[in-house]
C-alpha positions in Angstrom: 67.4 123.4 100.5 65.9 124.8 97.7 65.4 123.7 93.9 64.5 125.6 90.8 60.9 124.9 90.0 61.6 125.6 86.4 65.7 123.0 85.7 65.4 121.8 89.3 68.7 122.7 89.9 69.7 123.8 93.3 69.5 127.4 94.4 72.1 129.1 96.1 71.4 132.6 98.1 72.7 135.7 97.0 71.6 139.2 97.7 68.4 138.1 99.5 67.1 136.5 96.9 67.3 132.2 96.0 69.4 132.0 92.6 69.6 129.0 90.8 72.7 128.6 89.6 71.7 126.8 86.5 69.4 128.7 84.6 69.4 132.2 87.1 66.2 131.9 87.7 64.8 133.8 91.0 63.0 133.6 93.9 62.7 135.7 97.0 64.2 134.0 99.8 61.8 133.5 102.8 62.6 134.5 106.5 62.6 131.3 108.1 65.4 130.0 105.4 68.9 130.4 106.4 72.3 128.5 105.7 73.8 127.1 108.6 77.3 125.1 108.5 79.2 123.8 111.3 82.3 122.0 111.7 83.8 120.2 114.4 87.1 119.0 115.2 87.4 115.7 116.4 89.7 114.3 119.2 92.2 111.6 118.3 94.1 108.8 120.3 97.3 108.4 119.1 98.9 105.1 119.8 102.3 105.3 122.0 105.5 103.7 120.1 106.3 101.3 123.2 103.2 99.4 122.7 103.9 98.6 118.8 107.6 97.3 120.0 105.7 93.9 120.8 104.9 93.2 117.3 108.6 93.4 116.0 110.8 90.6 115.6 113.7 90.5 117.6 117.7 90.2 117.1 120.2 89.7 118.4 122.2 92.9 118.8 123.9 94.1 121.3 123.0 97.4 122.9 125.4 100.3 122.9 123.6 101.8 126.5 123.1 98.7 128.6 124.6 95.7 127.1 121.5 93.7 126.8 121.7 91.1 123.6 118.4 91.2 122.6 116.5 93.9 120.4 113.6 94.7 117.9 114.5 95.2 114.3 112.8 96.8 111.4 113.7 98.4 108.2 112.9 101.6 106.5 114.0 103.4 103.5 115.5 107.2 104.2 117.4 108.0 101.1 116.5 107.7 97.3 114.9 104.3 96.2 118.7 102.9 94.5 120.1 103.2 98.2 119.9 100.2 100.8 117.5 100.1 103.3 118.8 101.1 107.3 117.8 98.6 109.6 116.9 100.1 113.1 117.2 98.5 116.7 115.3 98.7 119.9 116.8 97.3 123.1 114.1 95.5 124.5 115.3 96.1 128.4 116.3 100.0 128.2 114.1 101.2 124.8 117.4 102.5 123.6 117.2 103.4 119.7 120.0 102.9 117.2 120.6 102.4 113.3 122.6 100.7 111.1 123.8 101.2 107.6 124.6 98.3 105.2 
């Protein structure tokens, strides 16, 4: 990185040459210099939905696939904020999914 001996800004090249891109003030740009940017992406681990079910509470509801009684609840909010809330199930023997509206 280079600065402007005379504002000690930072000079940017252009054309060959080190501008600073305060004042404009010059300087030829030695060999050796050269801009070098890398970027890298980076791997992530996405948790799996199954393991959050353990940190619901639980209902009961009965399940429309296996008959079980029991179920995770939560609630989220799909329509405009002056709408009620839909509260969503998870059997907790088959992992089927439903909803219901108030």
């Amino acid at each position: 990185m280079e600065f402007c001996p005379q504002c000690k800004s930072m000079m940017m090249p252009k054309d060959g040459m080190m501008v600073c891109r305060k004042c404009g003030h010059k300087l030829p740009k030695a060999n050796s210099e050269s801009l070098v940017s890398k970027t890298e992406q980076l791997s992530r681990i996405v948790p799996v939905l199954e393991q959050e079910s353990a940190g619901l509470p639980t209902t009961t509801a009965r399940c429309p696939e296996c008959g079980n009684n029991v179920a995770y609840w939560w609630l989220r909010q799909l329509r405009s904020a002056d709408e009620s809330e839909v509260r969503f199930f998870r059997c907790t023997k088959c992992s089927n999914t439903w909803r219901e509206y108030d």
